[in-house]
C-alpha positions as a Python dict, from the first residue, in 0.01 Angstrom:
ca = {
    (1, 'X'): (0, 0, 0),
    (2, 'X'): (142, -372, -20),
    (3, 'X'): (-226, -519, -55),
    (4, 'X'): (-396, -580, -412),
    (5, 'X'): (-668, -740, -436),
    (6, 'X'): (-769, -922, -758),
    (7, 'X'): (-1074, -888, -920),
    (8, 'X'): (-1352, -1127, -1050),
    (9, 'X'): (-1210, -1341, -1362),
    (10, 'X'): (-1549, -1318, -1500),
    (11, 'X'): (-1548, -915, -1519),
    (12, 'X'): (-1559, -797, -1918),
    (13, 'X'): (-1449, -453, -1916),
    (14, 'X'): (-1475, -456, -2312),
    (15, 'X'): (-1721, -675, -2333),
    (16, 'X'): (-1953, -574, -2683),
    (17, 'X'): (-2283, -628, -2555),
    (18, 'X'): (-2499, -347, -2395),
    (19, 'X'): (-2609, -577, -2151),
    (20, 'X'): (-2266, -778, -2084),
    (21, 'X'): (-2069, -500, -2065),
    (22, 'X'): (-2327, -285, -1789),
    (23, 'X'): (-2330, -628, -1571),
    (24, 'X'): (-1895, -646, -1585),
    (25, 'X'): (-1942, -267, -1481),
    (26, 'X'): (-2171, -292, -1214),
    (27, 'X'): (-1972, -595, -1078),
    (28, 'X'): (-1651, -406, -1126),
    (29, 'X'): (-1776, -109, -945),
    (30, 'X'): (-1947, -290, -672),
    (31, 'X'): (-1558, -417, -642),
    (32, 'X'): (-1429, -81, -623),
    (33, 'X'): (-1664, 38, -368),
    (34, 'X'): (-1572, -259, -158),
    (35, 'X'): (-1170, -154, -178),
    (36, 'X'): (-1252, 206, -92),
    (37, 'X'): (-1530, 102, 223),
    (38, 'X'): (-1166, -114, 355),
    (39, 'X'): (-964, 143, 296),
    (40, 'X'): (-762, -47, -22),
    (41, 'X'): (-575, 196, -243),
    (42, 'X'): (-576, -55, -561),
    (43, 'X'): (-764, -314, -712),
    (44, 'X'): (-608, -576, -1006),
    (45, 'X'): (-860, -649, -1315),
    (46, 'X'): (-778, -820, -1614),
    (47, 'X'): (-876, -570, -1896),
    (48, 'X'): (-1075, -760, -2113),
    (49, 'X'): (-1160, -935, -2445),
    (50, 'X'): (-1361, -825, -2787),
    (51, 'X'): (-1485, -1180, -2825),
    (52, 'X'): (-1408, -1103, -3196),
    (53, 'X'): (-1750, -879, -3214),
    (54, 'X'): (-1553, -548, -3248),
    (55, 'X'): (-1224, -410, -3300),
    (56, 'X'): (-929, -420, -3085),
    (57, 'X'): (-959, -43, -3056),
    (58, 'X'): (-1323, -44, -2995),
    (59, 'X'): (-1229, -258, -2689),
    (60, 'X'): (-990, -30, -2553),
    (61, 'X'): (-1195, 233, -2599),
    (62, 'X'): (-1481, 53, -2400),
    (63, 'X'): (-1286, -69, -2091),
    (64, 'X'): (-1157, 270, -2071),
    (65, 'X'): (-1484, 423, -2027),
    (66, 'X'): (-1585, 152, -1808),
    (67, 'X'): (-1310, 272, -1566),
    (68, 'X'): (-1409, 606, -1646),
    (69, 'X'): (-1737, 535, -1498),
    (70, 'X'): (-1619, 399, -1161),
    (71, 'X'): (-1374, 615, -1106),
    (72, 'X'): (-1641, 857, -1115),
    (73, 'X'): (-1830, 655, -849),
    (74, 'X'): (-1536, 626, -625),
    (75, 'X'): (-1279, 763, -439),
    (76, 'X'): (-918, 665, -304),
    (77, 'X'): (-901, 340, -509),
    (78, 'X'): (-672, 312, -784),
    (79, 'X'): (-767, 71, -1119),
    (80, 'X'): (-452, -146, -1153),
    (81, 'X'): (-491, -289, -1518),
    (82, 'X'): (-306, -631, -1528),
    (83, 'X'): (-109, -738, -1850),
    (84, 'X'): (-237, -1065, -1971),
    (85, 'X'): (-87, -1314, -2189),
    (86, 'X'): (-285, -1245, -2494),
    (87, 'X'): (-471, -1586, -2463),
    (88, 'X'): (-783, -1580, -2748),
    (89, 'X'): (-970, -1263, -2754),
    (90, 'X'): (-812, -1100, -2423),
    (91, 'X'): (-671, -792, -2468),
    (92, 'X'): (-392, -571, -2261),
    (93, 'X'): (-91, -816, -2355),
    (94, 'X'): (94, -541, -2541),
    (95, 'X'): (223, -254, -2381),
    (96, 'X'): (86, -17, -2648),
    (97, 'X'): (-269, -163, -2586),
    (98, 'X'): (-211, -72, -2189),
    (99, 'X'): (-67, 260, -2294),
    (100, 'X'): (-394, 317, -2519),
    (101, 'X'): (-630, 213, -2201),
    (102, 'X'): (-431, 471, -2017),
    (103, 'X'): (-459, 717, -2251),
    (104, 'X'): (-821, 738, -2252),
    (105, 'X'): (-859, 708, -1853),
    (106, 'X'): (-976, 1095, -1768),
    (107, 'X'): (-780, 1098, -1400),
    (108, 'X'): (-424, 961, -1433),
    (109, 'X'): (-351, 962, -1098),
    (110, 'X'): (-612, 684, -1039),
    (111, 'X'): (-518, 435, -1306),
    (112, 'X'): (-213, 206, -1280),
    (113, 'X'): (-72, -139, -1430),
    (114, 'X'): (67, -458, -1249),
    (115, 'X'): (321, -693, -1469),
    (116, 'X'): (244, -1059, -1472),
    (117, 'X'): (560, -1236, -1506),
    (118, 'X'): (420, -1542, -1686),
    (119, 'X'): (188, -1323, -1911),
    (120, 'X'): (505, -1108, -2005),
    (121, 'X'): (667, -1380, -2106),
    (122, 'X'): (378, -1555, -2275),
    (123, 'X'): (300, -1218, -2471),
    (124, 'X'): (609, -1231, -2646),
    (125, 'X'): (824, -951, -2408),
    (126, 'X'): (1171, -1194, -2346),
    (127, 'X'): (1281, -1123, -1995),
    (128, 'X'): (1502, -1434, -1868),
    (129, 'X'): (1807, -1253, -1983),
    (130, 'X'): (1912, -948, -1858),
    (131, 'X'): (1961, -772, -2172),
    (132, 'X'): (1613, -867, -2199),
    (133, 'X'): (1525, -758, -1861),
    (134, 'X'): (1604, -459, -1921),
    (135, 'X'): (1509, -402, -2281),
    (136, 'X'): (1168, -508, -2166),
    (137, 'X'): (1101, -254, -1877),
    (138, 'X'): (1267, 27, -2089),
    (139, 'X'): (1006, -55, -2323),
    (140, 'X'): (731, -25, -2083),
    (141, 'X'): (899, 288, -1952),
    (142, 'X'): (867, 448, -2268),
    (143, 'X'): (595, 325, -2377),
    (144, 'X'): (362, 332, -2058),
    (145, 'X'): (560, 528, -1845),
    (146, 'X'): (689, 371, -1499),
    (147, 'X'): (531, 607, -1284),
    (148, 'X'): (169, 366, -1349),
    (149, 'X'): (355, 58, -1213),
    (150, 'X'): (162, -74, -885),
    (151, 'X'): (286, -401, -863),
    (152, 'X'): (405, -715, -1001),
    (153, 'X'): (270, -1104, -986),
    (154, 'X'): (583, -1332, -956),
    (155, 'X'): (529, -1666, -1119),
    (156, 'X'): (689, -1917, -1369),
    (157, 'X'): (518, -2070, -1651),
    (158, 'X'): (487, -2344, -1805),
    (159, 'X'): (451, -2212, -2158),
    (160, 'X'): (693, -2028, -2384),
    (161, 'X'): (787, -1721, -2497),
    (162, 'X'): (491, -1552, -2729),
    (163, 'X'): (284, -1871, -2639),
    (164, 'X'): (-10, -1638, -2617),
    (165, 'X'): (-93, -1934, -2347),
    (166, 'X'): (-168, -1813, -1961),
    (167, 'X'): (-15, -2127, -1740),
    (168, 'X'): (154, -2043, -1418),
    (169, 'X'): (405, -2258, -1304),
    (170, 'X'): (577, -2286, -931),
    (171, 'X'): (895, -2106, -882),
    (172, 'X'): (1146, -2285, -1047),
    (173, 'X'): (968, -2571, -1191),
    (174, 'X'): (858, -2409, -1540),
    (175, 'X'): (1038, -2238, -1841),
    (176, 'X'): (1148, -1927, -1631),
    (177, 'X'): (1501, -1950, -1514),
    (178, 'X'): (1623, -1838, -1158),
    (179, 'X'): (1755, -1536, -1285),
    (180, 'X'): (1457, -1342, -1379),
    (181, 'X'): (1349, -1379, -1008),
    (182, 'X'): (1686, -1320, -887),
    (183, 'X'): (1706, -962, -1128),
    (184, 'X'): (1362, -846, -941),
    (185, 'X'): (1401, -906, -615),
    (186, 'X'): (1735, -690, -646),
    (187, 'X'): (1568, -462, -862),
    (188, 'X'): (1511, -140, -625),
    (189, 'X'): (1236, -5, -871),
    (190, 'X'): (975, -246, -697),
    (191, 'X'): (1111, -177, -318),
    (192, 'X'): (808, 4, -248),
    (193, 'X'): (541, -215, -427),
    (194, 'X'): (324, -493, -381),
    (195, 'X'): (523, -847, -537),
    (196, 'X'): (228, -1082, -540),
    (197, 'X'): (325, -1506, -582),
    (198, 'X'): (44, -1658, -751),
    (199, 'X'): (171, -1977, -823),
    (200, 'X'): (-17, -2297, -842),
    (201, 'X'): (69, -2490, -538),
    (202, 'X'): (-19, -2373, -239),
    (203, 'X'): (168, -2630, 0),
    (204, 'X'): (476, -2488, -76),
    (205, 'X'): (403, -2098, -118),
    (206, 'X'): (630, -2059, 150),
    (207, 'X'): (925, -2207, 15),
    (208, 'X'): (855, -2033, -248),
    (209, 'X'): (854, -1691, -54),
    (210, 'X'): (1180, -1822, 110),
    (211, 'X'): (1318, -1898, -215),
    (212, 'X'): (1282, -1592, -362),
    (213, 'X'): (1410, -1400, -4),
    (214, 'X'): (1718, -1574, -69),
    (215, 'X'): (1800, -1430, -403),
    (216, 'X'): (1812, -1092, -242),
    (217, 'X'): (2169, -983, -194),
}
């Protein structure tokens, strides 16, 4: 349950050609398959992107069919739909455009969502502060519902808030103060979920992990 793999960058979910869009789901499936043949109860995808061809809810519509379709191929192997930061055409930055992915998804109990914290931030959703902590996962509680939350990545970033620009940053060294990482680690909503680093640097990933132990209290 603490394992989630991440899927191909170059999947397309959304993706508005015929062609394109059968070769992201055959790739995407073929990942799937692989999770349930391990015995892996998630995978991570980025959603995907409408390459300005169609509209936003055309897109939705299309990588939630595309799960549809594997989920109908597989078993035991929840789609974890990661937020993104909204950079160009990619899609799943908002809440409501999770929430309308998730909507559309025919078996509910196979579909989940893992929060980036440097696409959260990058998206526009303030969460440094604990007012905006909070404010920020009561939206997605409302909005998505927290039952779909599989797990988080933990990074900084070296962009700002509503950048619309993915850059992960190590721990500490970008725009993210201590305290965000200091309200999830004591947070006992994630105690029983996956907290992935995916930080830049891997020479210090452990002090990173060490870092972050720390802040529990």
């Amino acid at each position: 349950d603490y394992i989630l793999p991440h899927s191909s960058y170059l999947i397309n979910l959304g993706n508005p050609g015929e062609e394109e869009v059968n070769k992201s789901r055959a790739a995407f499936n073929d990942e799937m398959k692989r999770c349930e043949q391990l015995g892996l109860n998630r995978r991570n995808f980025h959603p995907g992107s409408h390459l300005n061809k169609i509209s936003i809810d055309a897109c939705l519509d299309r990588i939630a069919e595309s799960i549809n379709l594997s989920l109908e191929k597989t078993s035991g192997v929840i789609a974890v739909i990661e937020n993104t930061a909204g950079q160009g055409t990619n899609l799943g930055h908002t809440f409501e455009q999770i929430a309308h992915i998730i909507d559309k998804v025919e078996d509910k109990s196979r579909v989940g969502v893992c929060l980036d914290t440097a696409h959260t931030l990058a998206a526009g959703y303030e969460i440094r502060t604990r007012e905006g902590y909070e404010d920020t996962f009561e939206k997605f509680a409302q909005i998505v519902g927290f039952n779909y939350l599989k797990g988080m990545h933990i990074n900084d970033s070296k962009k700002e808030l509503a950048s619309r620009v993915d850059r992960h940053d190590s721990i500490g060294k970008g725009v993210m103060n201590m305290d965000l990482f200091s309200f999830i680690m004591n947070d006992p909503r994630f105690d029983e979920m996956p907290l992935i680093l995916e930080t830049p640097d891997e020479t210090i990933w452990a002090e990173e992990i060490q870092m972050l132990l720390a802040l529990q209290k």
